[in-house]
C-alpha positions as CSV (number, residue, x, y, z in Angstrom):
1,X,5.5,45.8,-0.8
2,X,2.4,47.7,-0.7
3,X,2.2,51.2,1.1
4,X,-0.1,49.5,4.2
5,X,2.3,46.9,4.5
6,X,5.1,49.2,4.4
7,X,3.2,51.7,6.7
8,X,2.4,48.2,9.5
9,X,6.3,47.6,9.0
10,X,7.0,51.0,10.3
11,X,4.2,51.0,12.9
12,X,5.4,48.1,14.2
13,X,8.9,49.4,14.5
14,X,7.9,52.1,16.5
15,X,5.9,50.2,18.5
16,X,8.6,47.9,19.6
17,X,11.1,51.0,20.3
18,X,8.6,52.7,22.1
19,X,7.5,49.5,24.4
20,X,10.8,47.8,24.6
21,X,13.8,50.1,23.6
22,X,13.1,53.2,26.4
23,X,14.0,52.4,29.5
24,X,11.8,54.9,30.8
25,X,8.4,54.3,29.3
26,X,9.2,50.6,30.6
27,X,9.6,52.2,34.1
28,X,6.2,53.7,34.0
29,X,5.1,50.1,32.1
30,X,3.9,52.4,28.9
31,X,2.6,50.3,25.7
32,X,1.3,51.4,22.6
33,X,-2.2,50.8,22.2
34,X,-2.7,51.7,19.2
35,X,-1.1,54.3,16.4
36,X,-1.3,55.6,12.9
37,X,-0.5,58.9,11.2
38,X,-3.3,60.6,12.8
39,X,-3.7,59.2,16.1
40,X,-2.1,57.6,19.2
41,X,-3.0,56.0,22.0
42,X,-0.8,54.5,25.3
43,X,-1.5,52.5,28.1
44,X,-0.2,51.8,31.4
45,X,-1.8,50.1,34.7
46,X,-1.9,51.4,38.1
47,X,0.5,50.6,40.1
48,X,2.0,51.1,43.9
49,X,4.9,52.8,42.5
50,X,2.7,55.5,40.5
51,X,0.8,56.8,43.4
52,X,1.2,60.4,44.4
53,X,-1.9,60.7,47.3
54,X,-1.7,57.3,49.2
55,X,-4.5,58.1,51.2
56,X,-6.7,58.5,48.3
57,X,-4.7,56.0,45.8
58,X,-4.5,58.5,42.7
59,X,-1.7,58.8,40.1
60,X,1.0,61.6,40.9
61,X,0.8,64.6,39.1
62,X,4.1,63.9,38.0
63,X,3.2,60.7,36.0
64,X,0.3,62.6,34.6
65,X,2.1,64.6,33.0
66,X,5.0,62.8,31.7
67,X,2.3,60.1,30.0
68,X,0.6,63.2,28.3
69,X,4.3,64.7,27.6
70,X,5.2,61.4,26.1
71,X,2.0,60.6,24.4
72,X,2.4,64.3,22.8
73,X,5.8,63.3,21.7
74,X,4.6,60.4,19.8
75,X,1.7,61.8,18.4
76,X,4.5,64.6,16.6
77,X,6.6,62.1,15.6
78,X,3.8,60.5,13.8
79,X,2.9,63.7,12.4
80,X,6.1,64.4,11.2
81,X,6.7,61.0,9.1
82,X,3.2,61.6,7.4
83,X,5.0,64.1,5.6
84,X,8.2,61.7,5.1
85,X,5.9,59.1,3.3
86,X,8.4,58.8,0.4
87,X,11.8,58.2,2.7
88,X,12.9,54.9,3.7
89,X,12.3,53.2,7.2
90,X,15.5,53.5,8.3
91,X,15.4,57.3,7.6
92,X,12.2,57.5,9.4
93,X,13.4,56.2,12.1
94,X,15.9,58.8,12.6
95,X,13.5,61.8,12.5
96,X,13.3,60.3,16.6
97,X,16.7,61.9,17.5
98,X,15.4,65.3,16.1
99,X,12.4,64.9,18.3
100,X,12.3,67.2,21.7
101,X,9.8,68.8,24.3
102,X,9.6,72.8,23.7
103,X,6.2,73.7,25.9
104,X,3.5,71.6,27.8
105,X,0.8,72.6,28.9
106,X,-1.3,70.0,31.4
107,X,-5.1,70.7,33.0
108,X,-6.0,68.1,35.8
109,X,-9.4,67.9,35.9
110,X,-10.2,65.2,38.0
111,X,-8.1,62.6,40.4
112,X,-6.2,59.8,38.7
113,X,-8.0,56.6,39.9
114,X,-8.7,53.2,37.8
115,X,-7.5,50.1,37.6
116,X,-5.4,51.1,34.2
117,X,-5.2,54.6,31.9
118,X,-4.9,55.4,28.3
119,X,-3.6,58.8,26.9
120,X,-4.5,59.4,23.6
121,X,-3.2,62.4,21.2
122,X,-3.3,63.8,17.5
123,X,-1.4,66.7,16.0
124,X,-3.3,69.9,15.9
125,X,-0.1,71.2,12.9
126,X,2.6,69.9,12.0
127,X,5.3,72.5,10.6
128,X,8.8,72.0,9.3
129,X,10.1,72.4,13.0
130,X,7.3,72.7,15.4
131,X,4.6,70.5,15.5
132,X,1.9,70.8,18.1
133,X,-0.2,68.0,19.6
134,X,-3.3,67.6,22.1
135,X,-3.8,65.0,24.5
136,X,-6.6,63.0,26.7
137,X,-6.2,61.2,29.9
138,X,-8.7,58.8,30.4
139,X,-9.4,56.0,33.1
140,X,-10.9,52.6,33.0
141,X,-14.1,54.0,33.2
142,X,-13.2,56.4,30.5
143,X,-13.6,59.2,33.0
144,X,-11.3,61.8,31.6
145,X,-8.5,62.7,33.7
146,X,-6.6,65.5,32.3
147,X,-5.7,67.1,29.1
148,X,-2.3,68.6,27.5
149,X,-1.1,70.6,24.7
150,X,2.7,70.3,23.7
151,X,4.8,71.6,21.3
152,X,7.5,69.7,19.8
153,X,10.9,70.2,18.1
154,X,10.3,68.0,15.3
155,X,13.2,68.6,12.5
């Protein structure tokens, strides 16, 4: 197997655990929309349940936040197993239960309307035990919506 078949095999791993395994990202409807090493992106569509203002129809706060929490979350883990190139799948994989939330940071810079959203994220360093991540909230009009900084527990 050749490393970019063996780097899609994991991708698609994570992919499927993301989108189908946690129960809350498939609360919120969150998909992957596309990831590697270096970058993430996730999805979701607006929905009734997501509103925070319902005169205005924008996204709560709340959901804001836990997309860019989330997408920051990813985008360590991802950082994290570019420097595990050399381990297995399997123990890949298990660099998730090491994974945790430490500080986030969130700026709301504009109301969360559109028909659907996509938060994407990169690490700015990955360490040995901290890896930190910045994120971008955009609509469907690729209005940005907010952006985040987290910190991660990675190891």
């Amino acid at each position: 197997m050749t490393q970019l078949e063996a780097d899609n095999k994991l991708f698609e791993s994570i992919t499927e655990i993301f989108d189908q395994k946690v129960p809350f990202n498939r609360m919120i409807g969150l998909q992957v929309e596309s990831i590697d090493y270096d970058r993430v992106a996730i999805r979701f569509d607006m929905r009734d349940e997501l509103i925070g203002n319902f005169l205005r129809g924008t996204l709560h706060g709340g959901v804001i936040s836990t997309v860019i929490d989330v997408t920051g979350g990813l985008s360590a883990f991802m950082g994290i197993l570019k420097k595990l190139k050399n381990e297995s799948v399997e123990e890949k994989l298990a660099q998730i239960a090491k994974l945790g939330t430490i500080d986030l940071r969130v700026d709301y810079l504009r109301p969360g309307t559109g028909k659907w959203f996509i938060c994407s994220g990169y690490t700015l360093r990955t360490g040995n035990k901290v890896a930190v991540t910045r994120l971008e909230l955009r609509n469907d009009s690729d209005e940005l919506i907010a952006v985040g900084t987290g910190s991660y527990m990675v190891s």
